[in-house]
Short mmCIF file of the C-alpha atoms (twelve columns), coordinates in Angstrom:
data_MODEL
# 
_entry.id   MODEL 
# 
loop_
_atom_site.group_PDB 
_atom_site.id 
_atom_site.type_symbol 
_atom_site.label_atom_id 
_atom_site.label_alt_id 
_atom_site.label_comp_id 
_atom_site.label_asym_id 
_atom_site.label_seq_id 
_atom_site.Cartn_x 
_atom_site.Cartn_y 
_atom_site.Cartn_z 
_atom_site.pdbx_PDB_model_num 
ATOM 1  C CA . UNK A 1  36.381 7.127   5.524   1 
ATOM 2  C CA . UNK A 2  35.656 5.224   8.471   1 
ATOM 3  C CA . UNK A 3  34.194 2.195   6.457   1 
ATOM 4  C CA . UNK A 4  36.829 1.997   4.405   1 
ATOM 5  C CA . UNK A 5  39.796 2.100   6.985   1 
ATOM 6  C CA . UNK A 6  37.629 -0.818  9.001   1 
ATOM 7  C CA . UNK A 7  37.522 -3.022  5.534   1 
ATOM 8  C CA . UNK A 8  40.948 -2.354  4.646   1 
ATOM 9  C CA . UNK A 9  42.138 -3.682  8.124   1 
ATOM 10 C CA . UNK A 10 39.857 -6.984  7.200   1 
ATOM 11 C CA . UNK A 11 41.880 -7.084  4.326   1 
ATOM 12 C CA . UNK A 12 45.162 -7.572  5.505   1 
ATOM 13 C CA . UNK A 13 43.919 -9.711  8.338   1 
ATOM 14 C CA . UNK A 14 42.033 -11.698 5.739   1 
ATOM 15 C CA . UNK A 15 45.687 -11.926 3.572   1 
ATOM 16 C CA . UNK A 16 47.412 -12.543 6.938   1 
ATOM 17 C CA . UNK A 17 45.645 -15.227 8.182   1 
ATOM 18 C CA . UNK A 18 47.724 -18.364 7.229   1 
ATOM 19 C CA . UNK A 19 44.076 -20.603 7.539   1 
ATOM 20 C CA . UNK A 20 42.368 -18.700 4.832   1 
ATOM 21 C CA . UNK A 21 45.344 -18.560 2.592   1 
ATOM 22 C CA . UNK A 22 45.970 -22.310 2.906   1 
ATOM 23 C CA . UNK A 23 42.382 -22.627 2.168   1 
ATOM 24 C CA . UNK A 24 42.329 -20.962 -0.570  1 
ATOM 25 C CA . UNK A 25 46.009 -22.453 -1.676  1 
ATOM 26 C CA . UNK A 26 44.302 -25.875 -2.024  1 
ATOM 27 C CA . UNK A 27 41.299 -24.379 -3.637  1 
ATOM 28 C CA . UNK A 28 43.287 -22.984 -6.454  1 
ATOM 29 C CA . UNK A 29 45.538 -26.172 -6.733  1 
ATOM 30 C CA . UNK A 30 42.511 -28.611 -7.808  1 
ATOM 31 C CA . UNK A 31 41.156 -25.878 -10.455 1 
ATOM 32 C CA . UNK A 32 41.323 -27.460 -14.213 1 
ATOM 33 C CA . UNK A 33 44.644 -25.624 -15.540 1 
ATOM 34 C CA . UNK A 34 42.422 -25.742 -18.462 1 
ATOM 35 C CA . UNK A 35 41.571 -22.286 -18.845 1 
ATOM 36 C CA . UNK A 36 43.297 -19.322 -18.282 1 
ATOM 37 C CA . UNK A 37 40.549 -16.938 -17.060 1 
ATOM 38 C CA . UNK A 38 36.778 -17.369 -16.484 1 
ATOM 39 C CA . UNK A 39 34.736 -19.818 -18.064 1 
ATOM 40 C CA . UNK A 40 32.291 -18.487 -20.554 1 
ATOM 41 C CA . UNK A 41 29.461 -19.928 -21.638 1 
ATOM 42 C CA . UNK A 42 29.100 -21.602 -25.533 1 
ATOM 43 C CA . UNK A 43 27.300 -24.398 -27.159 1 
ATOM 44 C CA . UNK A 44 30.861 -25.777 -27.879 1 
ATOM 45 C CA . UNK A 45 31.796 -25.879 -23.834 1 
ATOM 46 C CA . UNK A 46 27.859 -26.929 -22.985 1 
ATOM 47 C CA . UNK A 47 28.602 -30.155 -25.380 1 
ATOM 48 C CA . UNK A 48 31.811 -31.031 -23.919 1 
ATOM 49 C CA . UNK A 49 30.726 -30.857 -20.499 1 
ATOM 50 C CA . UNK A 50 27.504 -33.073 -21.103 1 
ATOM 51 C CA . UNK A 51 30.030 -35.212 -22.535 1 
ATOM 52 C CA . UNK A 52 32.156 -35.623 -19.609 1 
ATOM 53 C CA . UNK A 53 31.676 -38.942 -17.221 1 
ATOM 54 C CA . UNK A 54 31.704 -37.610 -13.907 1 
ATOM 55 C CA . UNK A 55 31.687 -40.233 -10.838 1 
ATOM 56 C CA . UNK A 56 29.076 -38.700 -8.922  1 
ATOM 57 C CA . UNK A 57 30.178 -40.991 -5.428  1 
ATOM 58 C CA . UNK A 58 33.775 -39.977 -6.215  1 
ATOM 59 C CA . UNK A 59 33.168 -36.204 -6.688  1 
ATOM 60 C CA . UNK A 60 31.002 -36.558 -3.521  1 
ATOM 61 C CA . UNK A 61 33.744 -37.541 -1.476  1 
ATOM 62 C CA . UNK A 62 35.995 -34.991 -2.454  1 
ATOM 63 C CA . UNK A 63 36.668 -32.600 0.100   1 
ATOM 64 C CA . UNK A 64 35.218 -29.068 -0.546  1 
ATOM 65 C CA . UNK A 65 37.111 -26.349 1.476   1 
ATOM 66 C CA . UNK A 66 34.835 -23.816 0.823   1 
ATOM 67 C CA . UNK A 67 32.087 -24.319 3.562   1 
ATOM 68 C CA . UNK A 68 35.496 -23.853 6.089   1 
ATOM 69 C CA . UNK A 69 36.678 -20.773 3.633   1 
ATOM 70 C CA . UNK A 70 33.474 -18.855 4.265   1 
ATOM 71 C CA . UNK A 71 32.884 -19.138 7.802   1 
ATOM 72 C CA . UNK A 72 36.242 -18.497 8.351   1 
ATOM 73 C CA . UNK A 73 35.850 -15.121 6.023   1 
ATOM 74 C CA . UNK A 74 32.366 -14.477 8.266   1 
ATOM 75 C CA . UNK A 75 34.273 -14.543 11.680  1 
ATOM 76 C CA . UNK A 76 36.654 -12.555 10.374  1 
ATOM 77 C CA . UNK A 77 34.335 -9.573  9.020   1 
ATOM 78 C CA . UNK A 78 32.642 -9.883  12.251  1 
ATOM 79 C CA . UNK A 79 35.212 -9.332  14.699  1 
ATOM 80 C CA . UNK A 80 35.299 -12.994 15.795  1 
ATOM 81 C CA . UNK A 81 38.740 -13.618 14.541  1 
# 
């Protein structure tokens, strides 16, 4: 019971935290409205995404939150924040 009272408290700090939720706010804004769940894997989607030109120097300088997201989520778990 212990456990799970500690991880629920990490769970509303982790909810709380206005860092991780912007984080994750600009995360979920540059996700393809494409689908509407989880991509699954078919020949049809394999074809169409060999097909797509992709800018490899572009997408490389496209800011990627998620190195921030996780050590923020780390600190958090362990008592740092």
């Amino acid at each position: 019971m212990r456990n799970y009272l500690i991880f629920k408290e990490k769970a509303r700090r982790f909810n709380e935290d206005s860092e991780i939720q912007a984080l994750l706010s600009e995360i979920r804004s540059h996700q393809s409205d494409s689908t509407d769940g989880p991509l699954k894997f078919s020949k049809d989607r394999a074809e169409q995404i060999k097909s797509m030109d992709i800018d490899r120097i572009q997408l490389s300088r496209k800011r990627l939150p998620y190195e921030k997201l996780d050590q923020l989520v780390i600190d958090l778990l362990l008592g740092m924040r």
